[in-house]
N, C-alpha and C positions, 0 to 999 in steps of 0.2 A: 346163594345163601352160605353165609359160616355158621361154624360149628366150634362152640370157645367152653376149654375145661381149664378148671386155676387150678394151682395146685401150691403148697411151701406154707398154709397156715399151719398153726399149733399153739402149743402151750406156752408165754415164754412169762418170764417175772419185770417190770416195770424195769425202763430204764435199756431193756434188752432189745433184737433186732429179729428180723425176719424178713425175708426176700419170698413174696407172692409171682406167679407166674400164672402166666393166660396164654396156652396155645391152642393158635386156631387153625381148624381146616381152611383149603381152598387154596388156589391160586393166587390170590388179588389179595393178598393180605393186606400192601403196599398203596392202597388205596381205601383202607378203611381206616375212620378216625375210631379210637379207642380212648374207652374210660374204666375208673374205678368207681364203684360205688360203696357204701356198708350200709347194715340195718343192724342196729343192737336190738336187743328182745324187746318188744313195745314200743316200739322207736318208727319214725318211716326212714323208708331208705335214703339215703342224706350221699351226696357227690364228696369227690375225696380227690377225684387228679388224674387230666384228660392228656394227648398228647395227638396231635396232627399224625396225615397218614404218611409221612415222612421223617417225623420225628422236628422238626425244627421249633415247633411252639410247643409249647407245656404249661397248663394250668392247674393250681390247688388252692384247695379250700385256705383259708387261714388257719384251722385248726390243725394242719400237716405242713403247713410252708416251716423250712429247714430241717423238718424231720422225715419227711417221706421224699421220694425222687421214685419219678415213672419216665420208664424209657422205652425202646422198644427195638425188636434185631426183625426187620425184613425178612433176610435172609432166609430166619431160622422161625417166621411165623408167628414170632413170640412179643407181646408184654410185660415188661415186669413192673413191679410196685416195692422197691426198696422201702424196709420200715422199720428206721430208728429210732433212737428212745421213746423207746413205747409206753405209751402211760394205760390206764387202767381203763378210761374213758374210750381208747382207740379198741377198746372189743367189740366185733360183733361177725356177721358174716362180710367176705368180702367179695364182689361181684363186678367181673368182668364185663366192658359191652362196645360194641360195636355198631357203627355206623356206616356204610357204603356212599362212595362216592362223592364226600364233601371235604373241603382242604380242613376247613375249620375244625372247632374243638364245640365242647358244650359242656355246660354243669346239669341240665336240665335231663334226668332220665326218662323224658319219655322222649326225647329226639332221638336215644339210639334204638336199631333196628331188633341188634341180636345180642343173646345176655347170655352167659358162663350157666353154670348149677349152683356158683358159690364154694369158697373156703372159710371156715373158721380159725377165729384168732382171736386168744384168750390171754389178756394178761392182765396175769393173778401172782401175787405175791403167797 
């Protein structure tokens, strides 16, 4: 089992950036596929941008293609979620999650296993 905390949301004004991060417990990081998810208030949680457990494929929604970039360091256990011009629509919580043992990626959140607590990211002019 992993154990995944984000962390890098906040405040920022449209147009602005913010670098989210997901570090997980455990050994075997290297073999789990990893996703972003978000949920604005009222909203269901909606896929945002997956990345194999190697890093060589990557997938995003349309509503983040050219502004967002998810990558991820082995090494150091870690996901990130680059997130540029940010617009007003991209608030809400943002959630980490993890899948064991499969090369692939998915947009679907009930395929992954294990899920973050969430960050918030707010932008407000």
């Amino acid at each position: 089992q992993v154990q995944l905390v984000e962390s890098g949301g906040g405040l920022v004004q449209p147009g602005g950036s913010l670098r989210l991060s997901c570090a997980a417990s455990g050994r075997t990081f290297s073999s789990y596929a990893m996703g972003w998810f978000r949920q604005a208030p009222g909203k269901e949680r909606e896929f945002v941008a997956a990345i194999s457990w190697r890093g060589g494929s990557t997938y995003y929604t349309d509503a983040v293609k050219g502004r967002f970039t998810i990558s991820r360091d082995n090494a150091k256990n870690t996901v990130y979620l680059q997130l540029n011009s940010l617009k007003v629509e991209d608030t809400g919580v943002y959630y980490c999650a993890a899948r064991e043992g499969y090369s692939g990626t998915s947009n679907d959140w009930t395929w992954y296993e294990f899920w973050g607590q969430g960050t918030q990211v707010t932008v407000s002019s």
